[in-house]
LUMTOR-12377 format. One record per residue (C-alpha): residue number from 1; residue in one letter; x, y, z. Coordinates in steps of 0.25 Angstrom, whole numbers, plus 5000, padded with zeros to 4 digits. Example, Ala and Ser with C-alpha at 12.3 -4.5 7.8 and 13.67 -1.06 7.14 Angstrom:
2
<num:1&residu:A&x:5049&y:4982&z:5031>
<num:2&residu:S&x:5055&y:4996&z:5029>
// end
This chain:
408
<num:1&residu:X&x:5221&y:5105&z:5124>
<num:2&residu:X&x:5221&y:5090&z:5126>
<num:3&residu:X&x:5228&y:5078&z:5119>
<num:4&residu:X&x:5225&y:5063&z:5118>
<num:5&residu:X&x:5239&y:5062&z:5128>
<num:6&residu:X&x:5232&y:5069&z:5140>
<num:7&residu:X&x:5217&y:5063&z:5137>
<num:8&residu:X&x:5224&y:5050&z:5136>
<num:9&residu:X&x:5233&y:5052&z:5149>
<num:10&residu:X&x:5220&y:5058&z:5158>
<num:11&residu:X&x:5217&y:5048&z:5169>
<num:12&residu:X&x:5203&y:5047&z:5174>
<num:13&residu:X&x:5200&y:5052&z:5189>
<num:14&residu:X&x:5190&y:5049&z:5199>
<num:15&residu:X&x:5181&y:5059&z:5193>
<num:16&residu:X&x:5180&y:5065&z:5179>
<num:17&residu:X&x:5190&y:5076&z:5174>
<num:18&residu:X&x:5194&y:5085&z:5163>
<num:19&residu:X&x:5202&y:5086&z:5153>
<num:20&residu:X&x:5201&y:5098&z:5145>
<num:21&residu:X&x:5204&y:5103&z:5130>
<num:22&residu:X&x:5201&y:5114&z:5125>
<num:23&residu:X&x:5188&y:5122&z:5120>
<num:24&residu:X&x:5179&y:5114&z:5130>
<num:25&residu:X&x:5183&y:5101&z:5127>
<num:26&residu:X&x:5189&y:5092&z:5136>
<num:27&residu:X&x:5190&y:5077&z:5141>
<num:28&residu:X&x:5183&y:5071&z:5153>
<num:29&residu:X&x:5189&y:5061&z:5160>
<num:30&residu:X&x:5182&y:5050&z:5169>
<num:31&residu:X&x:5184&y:5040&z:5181>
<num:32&residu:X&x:5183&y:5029&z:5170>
<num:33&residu:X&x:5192&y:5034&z:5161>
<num:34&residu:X&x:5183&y:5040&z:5150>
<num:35&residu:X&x:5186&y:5053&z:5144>
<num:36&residu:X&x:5176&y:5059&z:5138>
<num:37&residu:X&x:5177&y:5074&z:5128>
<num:38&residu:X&x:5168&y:5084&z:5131>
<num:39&residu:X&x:5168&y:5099&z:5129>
<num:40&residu:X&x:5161&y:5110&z:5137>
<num:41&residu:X&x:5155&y:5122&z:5129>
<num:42&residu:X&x:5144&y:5133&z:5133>
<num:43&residu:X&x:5129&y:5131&z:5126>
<num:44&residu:X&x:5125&y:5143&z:5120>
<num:45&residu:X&x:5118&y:5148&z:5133>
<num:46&residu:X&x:5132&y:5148&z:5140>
<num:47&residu:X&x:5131&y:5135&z:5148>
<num:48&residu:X&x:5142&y:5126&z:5148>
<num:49&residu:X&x:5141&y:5112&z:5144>
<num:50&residu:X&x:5147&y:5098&z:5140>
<num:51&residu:X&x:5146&y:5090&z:5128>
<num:52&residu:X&x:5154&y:5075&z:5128>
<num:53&residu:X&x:5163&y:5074&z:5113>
<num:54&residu:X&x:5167&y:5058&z:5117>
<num:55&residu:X&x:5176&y:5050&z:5123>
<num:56&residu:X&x:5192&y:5049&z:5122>
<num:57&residu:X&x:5198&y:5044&z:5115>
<num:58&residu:X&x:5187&y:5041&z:5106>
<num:59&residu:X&x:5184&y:5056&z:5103>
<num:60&residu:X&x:5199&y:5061&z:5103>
<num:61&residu:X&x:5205&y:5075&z:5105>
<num:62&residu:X&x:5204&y:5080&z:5092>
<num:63&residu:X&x:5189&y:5076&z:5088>
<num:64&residu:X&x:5185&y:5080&z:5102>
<num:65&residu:X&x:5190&y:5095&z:5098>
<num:66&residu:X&x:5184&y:5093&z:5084>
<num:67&residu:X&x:5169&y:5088&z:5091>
<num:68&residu:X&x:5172&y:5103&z:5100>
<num:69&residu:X&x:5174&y:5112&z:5089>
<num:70&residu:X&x:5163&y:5107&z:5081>
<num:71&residu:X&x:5153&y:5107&z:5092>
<num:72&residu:X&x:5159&y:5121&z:5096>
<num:73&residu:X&x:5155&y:5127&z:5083>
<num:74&residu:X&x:5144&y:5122&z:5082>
<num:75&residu:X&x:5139&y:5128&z:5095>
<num:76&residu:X&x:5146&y:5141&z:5090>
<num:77&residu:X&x:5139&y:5142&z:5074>
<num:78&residu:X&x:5126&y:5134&z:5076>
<num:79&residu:X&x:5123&y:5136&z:5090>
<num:80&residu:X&x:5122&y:5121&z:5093>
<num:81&residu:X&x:5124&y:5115&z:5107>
<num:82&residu:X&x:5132&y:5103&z:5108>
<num:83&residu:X&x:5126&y:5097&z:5118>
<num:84&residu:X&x:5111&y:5101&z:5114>
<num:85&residu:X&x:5113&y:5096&z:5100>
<num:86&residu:X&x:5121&y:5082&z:5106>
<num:87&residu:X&x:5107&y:5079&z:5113>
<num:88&residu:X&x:5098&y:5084&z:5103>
<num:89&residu:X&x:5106&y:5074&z:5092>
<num:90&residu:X&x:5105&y:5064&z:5101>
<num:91&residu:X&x:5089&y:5065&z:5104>
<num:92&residu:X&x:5089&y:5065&z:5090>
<num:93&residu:X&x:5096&y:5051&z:5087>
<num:94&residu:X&x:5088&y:5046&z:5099>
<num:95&residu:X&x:5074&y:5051&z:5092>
<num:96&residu:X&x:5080&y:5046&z:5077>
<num:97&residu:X&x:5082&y:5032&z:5084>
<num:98&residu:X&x:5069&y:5030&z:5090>
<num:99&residu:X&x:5062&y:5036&z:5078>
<num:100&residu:X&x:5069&y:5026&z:5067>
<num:101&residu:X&x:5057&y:5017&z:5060>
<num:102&residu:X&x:5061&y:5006&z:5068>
<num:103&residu:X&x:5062&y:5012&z:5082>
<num:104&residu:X&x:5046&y:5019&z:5078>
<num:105&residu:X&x:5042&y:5004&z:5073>
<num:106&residu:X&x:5045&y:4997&z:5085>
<num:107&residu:X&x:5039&y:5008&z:5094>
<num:108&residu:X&x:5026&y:5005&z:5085>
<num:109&residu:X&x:5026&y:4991&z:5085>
<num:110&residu:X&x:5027&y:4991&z:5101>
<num:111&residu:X&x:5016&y:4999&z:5102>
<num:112&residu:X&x:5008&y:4989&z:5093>
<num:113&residu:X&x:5012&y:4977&z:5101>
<num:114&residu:X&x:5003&y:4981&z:5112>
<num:115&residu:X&x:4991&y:4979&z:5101>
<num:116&residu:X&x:4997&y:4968&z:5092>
<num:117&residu:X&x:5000&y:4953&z:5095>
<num:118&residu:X&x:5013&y:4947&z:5096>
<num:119&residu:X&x:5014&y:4941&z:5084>
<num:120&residu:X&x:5010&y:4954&z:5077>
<num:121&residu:X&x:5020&y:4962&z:5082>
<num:122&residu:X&x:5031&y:4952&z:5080>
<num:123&residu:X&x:5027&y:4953&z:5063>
<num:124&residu:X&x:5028&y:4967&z:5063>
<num:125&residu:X&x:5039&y:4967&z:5068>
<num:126&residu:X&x:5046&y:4958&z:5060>
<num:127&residu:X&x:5041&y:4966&z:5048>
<num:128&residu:X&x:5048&y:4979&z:5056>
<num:129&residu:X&x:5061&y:4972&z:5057>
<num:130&residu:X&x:5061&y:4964&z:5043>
<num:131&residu:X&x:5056&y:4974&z:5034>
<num:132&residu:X&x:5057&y:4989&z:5040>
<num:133&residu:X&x:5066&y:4991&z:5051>
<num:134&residu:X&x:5079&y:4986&z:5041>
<num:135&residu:X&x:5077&y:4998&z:5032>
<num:136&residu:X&x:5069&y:5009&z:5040>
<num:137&residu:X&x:5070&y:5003&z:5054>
<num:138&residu:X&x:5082&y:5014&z:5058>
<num:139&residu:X&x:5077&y:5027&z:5048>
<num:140&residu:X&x:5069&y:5036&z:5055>
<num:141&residu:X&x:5054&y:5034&z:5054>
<num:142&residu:X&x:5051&y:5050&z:5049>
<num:143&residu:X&x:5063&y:5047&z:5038>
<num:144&residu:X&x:5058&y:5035&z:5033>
<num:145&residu:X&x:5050&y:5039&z:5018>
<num:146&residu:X&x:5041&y:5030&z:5011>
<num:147&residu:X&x:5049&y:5026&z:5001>
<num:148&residu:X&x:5060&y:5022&z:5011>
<num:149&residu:X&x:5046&y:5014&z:5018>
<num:150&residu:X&x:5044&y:5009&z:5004>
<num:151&residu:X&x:5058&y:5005&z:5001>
<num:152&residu:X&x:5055&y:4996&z:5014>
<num:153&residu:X&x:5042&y:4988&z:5012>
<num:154&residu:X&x:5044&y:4985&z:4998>
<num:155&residu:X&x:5054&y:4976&z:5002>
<num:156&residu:X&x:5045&y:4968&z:5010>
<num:157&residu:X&x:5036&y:4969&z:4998>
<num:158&residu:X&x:5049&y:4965&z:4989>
<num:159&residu:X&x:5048&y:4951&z:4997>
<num:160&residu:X&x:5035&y:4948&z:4993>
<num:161&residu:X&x:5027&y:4951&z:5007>
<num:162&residu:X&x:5019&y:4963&z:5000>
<num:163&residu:X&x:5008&y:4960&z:5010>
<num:164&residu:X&x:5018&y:4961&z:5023>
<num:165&residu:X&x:5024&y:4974&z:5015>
<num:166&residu:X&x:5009&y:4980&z:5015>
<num:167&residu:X&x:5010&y:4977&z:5031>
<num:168&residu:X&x:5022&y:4981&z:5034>
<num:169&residu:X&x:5021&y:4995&z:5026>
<num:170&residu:X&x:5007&y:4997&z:5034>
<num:171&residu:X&x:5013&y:4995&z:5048>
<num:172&residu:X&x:5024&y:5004&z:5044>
<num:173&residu:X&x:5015&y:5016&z:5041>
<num:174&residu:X&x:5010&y:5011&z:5055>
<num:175&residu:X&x:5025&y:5015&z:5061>
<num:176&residu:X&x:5026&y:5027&z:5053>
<num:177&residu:X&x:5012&y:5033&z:5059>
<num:178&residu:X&x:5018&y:5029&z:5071>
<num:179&residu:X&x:5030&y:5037&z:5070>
<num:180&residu:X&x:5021&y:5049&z:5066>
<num:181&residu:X&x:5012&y:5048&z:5078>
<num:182&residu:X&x:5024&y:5047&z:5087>
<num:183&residu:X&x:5031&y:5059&z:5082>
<num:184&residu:X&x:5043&y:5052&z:5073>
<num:185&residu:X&x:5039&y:5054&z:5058>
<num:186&residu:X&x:5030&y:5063&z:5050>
<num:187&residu:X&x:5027&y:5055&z:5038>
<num:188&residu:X&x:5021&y:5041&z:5037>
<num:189&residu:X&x:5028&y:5032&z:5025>
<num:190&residu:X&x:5021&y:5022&z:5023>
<num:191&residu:X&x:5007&y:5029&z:5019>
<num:192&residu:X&x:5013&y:5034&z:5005>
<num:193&residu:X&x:5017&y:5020&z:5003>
<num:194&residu:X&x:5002&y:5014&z:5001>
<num:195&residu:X&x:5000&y:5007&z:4987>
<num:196&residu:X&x:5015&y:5006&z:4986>
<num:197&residu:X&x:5016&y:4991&z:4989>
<num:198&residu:X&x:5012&y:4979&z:4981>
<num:199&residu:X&x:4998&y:4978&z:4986>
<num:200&residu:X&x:4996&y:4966&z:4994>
<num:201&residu:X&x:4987&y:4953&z:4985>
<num:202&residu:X&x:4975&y:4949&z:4994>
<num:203&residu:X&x:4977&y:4933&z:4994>
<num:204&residu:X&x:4967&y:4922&z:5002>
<num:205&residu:X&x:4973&y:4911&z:5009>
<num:206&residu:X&x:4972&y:4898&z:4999>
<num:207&residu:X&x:4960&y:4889&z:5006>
<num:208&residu:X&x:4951&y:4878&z:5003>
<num:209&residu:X&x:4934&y:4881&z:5004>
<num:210&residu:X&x:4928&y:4871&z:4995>
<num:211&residu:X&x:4922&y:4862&z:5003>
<num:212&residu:X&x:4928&y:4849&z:4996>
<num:213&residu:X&x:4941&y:4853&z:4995>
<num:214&residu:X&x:4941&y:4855&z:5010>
<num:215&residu:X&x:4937&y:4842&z:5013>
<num:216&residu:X&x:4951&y:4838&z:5005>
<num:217&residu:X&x:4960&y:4847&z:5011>
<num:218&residu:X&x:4954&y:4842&z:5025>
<num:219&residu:X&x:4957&y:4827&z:5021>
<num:220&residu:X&x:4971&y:4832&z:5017>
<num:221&residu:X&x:4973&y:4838&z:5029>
<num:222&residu:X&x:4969&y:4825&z:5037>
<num:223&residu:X&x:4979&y:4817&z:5029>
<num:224&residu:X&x:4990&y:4826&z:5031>
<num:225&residu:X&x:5002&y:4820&z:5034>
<num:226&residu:X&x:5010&y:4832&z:5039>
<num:227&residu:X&x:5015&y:4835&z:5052>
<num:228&residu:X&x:5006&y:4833&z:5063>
<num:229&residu:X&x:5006&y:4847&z:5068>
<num:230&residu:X&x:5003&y:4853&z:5052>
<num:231&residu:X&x:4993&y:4841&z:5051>
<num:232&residu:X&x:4986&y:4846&z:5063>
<num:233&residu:X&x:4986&y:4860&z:5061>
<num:234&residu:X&x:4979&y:4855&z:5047>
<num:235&residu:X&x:4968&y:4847&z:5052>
<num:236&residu:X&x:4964&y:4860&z:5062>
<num:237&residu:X&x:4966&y:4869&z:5052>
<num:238&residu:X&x:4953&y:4870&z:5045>
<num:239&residu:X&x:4946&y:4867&z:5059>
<num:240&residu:X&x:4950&y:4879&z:5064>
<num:241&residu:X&x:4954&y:4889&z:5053>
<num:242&residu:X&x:4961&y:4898&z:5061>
<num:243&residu:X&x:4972&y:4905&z:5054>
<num:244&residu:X&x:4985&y:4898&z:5053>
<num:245&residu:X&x:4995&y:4906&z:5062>
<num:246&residu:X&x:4982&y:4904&z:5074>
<num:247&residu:X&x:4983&y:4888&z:5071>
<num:248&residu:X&x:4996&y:4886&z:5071>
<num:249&residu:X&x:4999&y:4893&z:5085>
<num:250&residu:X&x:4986&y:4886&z:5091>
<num:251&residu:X&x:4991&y:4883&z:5105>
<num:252&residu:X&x:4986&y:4871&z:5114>
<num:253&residu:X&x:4983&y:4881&z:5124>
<num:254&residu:X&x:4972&y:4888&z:5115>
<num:255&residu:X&x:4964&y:4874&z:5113>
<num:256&residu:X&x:4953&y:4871&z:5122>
<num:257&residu:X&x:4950&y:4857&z:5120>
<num:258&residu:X&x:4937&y:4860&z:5132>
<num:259&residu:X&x:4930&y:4868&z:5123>
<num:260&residu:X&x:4935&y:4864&z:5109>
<num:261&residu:X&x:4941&y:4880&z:5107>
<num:262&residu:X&x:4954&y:4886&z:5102>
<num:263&residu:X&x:4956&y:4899&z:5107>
<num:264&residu:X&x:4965&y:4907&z:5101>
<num:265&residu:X&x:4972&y:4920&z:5109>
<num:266&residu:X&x:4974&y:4933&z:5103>
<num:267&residu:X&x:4985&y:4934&z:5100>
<num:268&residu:X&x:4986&y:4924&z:5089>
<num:269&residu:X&x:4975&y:4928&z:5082>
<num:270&residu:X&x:4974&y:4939&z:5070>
<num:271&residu:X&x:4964&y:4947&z:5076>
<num:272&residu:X&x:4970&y:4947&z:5091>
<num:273&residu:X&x:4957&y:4942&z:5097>
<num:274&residu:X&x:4957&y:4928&z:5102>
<num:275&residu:X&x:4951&y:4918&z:5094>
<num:276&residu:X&x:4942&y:4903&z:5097>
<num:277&residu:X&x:4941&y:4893&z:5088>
<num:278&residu:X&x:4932&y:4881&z:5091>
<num:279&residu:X&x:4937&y:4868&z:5090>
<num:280&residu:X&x:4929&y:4859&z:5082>
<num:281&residu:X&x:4928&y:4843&z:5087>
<num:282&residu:X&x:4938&y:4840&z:5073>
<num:283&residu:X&x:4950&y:4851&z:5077>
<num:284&residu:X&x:4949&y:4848&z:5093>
<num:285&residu:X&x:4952&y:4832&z:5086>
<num:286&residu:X&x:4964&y:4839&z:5079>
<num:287&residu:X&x:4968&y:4846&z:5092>
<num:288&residu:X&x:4967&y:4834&z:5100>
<num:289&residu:X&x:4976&y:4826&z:5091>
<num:290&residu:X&x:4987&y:4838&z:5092>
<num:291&residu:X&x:4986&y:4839&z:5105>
<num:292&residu:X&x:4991&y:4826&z:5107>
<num:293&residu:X&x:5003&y:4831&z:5099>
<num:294&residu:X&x:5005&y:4845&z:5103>
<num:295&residu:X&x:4997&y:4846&z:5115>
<num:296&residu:X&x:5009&y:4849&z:5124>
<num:297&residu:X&x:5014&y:4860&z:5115>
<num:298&residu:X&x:5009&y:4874&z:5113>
<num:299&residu:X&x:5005&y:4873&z:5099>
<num:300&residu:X&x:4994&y:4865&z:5094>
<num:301&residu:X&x:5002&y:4863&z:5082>
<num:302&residu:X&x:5017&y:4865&z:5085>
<num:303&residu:X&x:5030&y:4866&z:5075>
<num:304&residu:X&x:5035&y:4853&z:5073>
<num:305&residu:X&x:5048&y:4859&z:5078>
<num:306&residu:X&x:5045&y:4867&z:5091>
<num:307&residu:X&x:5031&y:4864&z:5102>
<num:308&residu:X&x:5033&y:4879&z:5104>
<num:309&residu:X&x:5030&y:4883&z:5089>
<num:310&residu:X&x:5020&y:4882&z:5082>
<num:311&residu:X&x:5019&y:4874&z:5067>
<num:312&residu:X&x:5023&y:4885&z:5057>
<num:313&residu:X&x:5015&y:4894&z:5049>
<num:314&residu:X&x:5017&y:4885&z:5036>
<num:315&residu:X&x:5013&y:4872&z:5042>
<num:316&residu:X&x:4997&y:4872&z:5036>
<num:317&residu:X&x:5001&y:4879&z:5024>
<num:318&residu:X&x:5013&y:4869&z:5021>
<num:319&residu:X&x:5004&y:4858&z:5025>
<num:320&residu:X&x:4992&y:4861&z:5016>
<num:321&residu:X&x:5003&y:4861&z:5004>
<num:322&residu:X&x:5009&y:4848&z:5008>
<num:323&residu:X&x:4993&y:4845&z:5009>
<num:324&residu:X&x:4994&y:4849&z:4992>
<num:325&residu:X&x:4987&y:4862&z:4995>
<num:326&residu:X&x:4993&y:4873&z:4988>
<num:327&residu:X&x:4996&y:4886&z:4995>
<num:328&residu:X&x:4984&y:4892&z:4984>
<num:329&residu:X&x:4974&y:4881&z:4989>
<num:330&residu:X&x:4975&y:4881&z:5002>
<num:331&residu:X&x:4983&y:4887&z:5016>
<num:332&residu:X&x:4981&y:4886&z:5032>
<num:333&residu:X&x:4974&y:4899&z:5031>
<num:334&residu:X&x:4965&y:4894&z:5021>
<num:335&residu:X&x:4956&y:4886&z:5032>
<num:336&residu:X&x:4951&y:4899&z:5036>
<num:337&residu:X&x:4945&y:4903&z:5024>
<num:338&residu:X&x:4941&y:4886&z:5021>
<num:339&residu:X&x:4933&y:4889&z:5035>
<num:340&residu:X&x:4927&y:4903&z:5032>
<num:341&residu:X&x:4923&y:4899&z:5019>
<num:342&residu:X&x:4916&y:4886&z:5020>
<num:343&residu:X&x:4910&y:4889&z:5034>
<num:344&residu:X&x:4903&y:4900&z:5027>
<num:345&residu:X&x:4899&y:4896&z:5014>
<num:346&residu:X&x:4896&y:4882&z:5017>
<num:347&residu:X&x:4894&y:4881&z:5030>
<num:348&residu:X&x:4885&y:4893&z:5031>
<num:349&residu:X&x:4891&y:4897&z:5045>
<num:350&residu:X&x:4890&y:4912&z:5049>
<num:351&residu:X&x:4901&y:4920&z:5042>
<num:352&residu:X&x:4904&y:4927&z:5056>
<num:353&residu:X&x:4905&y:4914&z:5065>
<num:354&residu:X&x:4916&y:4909&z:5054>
<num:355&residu:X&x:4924&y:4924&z:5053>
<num:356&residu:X&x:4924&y:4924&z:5067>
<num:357&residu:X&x:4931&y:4909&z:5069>
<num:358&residu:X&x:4940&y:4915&z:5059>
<num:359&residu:X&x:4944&y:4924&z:5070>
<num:360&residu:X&x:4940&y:4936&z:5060>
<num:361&residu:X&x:4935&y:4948&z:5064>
<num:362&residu:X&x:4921&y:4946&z:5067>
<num:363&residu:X&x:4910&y:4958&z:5072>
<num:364&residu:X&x:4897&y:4957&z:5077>
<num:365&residu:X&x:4886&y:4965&z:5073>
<num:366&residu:X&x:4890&y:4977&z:5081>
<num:367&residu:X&x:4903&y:4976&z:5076>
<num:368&residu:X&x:4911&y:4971&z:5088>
<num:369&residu:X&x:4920&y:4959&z:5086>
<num:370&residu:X&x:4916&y:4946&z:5091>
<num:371&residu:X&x:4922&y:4940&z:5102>
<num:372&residu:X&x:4931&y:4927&z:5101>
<num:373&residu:X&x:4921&y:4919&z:5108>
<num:374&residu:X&x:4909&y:4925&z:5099>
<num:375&residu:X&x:4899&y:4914&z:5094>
<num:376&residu:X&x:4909&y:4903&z:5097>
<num:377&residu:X&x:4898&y:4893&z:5100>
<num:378&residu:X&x:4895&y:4893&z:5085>
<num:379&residu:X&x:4909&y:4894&z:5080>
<num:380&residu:X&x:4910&y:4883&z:5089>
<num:381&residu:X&x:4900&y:4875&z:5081>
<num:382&residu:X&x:4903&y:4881&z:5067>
<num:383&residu:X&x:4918&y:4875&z:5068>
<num:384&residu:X&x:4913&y:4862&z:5072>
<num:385&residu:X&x:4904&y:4863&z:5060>
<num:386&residu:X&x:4916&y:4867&z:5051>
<num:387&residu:X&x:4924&y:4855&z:5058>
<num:388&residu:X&x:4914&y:4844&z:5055>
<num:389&residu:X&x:4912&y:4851&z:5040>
<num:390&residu:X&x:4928&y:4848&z:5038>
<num:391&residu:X&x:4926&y:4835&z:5042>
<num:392&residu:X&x:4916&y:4832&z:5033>
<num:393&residu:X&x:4924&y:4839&z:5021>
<num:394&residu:X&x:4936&y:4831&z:5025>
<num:395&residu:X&x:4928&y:4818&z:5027>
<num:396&residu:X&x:4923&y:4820&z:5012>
<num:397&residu:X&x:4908&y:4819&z:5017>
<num:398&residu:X&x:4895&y:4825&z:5013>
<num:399&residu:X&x:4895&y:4840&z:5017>
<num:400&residu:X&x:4883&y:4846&z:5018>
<num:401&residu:X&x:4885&y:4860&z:5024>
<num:402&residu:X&x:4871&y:4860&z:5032>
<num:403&residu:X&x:4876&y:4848&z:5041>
<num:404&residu:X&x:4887&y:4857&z:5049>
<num:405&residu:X&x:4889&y:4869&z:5056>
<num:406&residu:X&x:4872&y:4871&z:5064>
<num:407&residu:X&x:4869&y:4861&z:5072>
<num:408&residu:X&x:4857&y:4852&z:5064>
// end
């Protein structure tokens, strides 16, 4: 039998070497110096085999003979190969690790990328790691039990954000059918959570549709004394009402000057098509004023502390309240439901020529979506009609509806 004295003393050789023990154990000695315990045995059909118990020192002579006898005896009374089970354990471990709710929802969210836009990936994500993958990201997908899913998203709704819990619960039962379809859970959670949430309150962007108190919130915009980026973005706010996000990341490079256009790509818009807005006389002015200003920048409205940024998503909202507008009386969202409203009921224009400049979804008679170019020779005149209608709200003149929009 061996001591630490002769394991210690045992000089490594050009090639590996034994040292044995007893019982099958012994020590493998190598070029470099390592020694290594192993023991050989016979599996049950006779055949000899080798199984590594660790390295000495750090394995020492007597756990090394303890590690033997165990394994022995358990090959003896329960017929368990200690090689066998070692590789079986450690396909196990591997399988539990790639099957933890986090390792499943990231395999998911890949796969969505190749559908999603950038920017929709990246929230998701940020919801994954904020609010889920903390508490359930290592617990294995089939483990996890609605009331431990439960536990989870009621702290997202604890915070307040009981809409973003609804969300965040809905593409969680997304990732748990996943797993099911892929083999790694049986059950799916988030199904028997339904109607356990605070239900989410419908609630309208705050905007301003009576005519008149159109016109003074356009001759507040024009004397604002903000910055002149925000005061900009004001000013072609209500031309264009285009959602917020989309105005604020208006690039110089989507402005066609030639044809009085902005073309919007993709990738920025809600409904990942590309989107036209036609630029009436009044916002190419405003464009051309900024141009002299941002022109050599990316963004048509840049943060005041990077050219690389774009102004913040609070910039038309805080303005409108340094304006006096309350946050219940009117918001940068707002302008799309001041066009969508007024364009319709006082303006008579067709109810499909505005929804689809609101870059809404928009079918034809045959139900096939319309194209971004579809009937933009008349969206190109309703928008000057709207344009020259703010201006004579703004200018406090004589409106009669009948004088914009058809040519006489």
């Amino acid at each position: 039998m061996l001591s630490d004295l002769e394991i210690r003393k045992a000089k490594p050789a050009e090639k590996p070497y034994k040292i044995a023990d007893c019982g099958g154990l012994y020590v493998e000695i190598f070029p470099n110096g390592s020694k290594l315990w192993r023991l050989k045995y016979r599996r049950l059909d006779k055949t000899e085999t080798r199984i590594s118990l660790g390295k000495y020192p750090e394995v020492s002579v007597a756990k090394a003979r303890v590690e033997r006898d165990k394994l022995k005896l358990q090959r003896k009374q329960e017929g368990i190969d200690p090689a066998a089970d070692r590789r079986l354990k450690k396909l196990q471990a591997r399988q539990a690790a790639e099957n933890t709710f986090e390792a499943v929802a990231r395999e998911w969210h890949a796969k969505q990328l190749l559908s999603w836009r950038p920017q929709q990936g990246k929230k998701v994500m940020a919801w994954f790691e904020k609010d889920l993958f903390p508490w359930i990201g290592a617990r294995p997908i089939s483990k996890i039990t609605s009331p431990e899913l439960l536990a989870v998203i009621r702290r997202i709704e604890a915070r307040g954000a009981i809409e973003k819990s609804h969300r965040v619960l809905q593409v969680s039962g997304q990732i748990f059918r996943y797993a099911i379809a892929t083999g790694r859970a049986e059950g799916e959670p988030a199904t028997a959570l339904r109607g356990s949430l605070a239900p989410v309150k419908t609630t309208h962007h705050a905007s301003i549709t009576e005519p008149s108190a159109v016109g003074g919130l356009l001759r507040a915009i024009a004397g604002y004394a903000g910055t002149p980026m925000a005061h900009g973005a004001l000013k072609l706010a209500p031309l264009v009402f285009v959602r917020p996000g989309e105005l604020r990341h208006a690039e110089w490079s989507e402005i066609n000057f030639e044809t009085a256009e902005w073309r919007i790509p993709a990738e920025k818009m809600k409904l990942d098509e590309p989107h036209i807005v036609p630029l009436s006389r009044q916002a190419l002015e405003i464009l051309e004023e900024m141009r002299t200003l941002t022109g050599r920048a990316r963004y048509v409205f840049h943060s005041e502390r990077s050219t690389q940024r774009p102004i913040s998503e609070n910039t038309i909202n805080a303005s409108l309240r340094r304006l006096g507008y309350s946050k219940e009386q009117m918001t940068g969202h707002g302008f799309r439901a001041m066009a969508r409203t007024i364009l319709d009921e006082v303006l008579h224009e067709r109810v499909d020529l505005i929804e689809h400049q609101l870059a809404h979804a928009v079918k034809d008679t045959n139900g096939r979506a319309y194209n971004r170019t579809a009937h933009l020779a008349e969206r190109k005149r309703m928008m000057q009609a709207w344009a020259d209608y703010l201006d004579a709200l703004r200018d406090d003149r004589k409106v009669i509806a009948g004088n914009f929009g058809r040519p006489a």
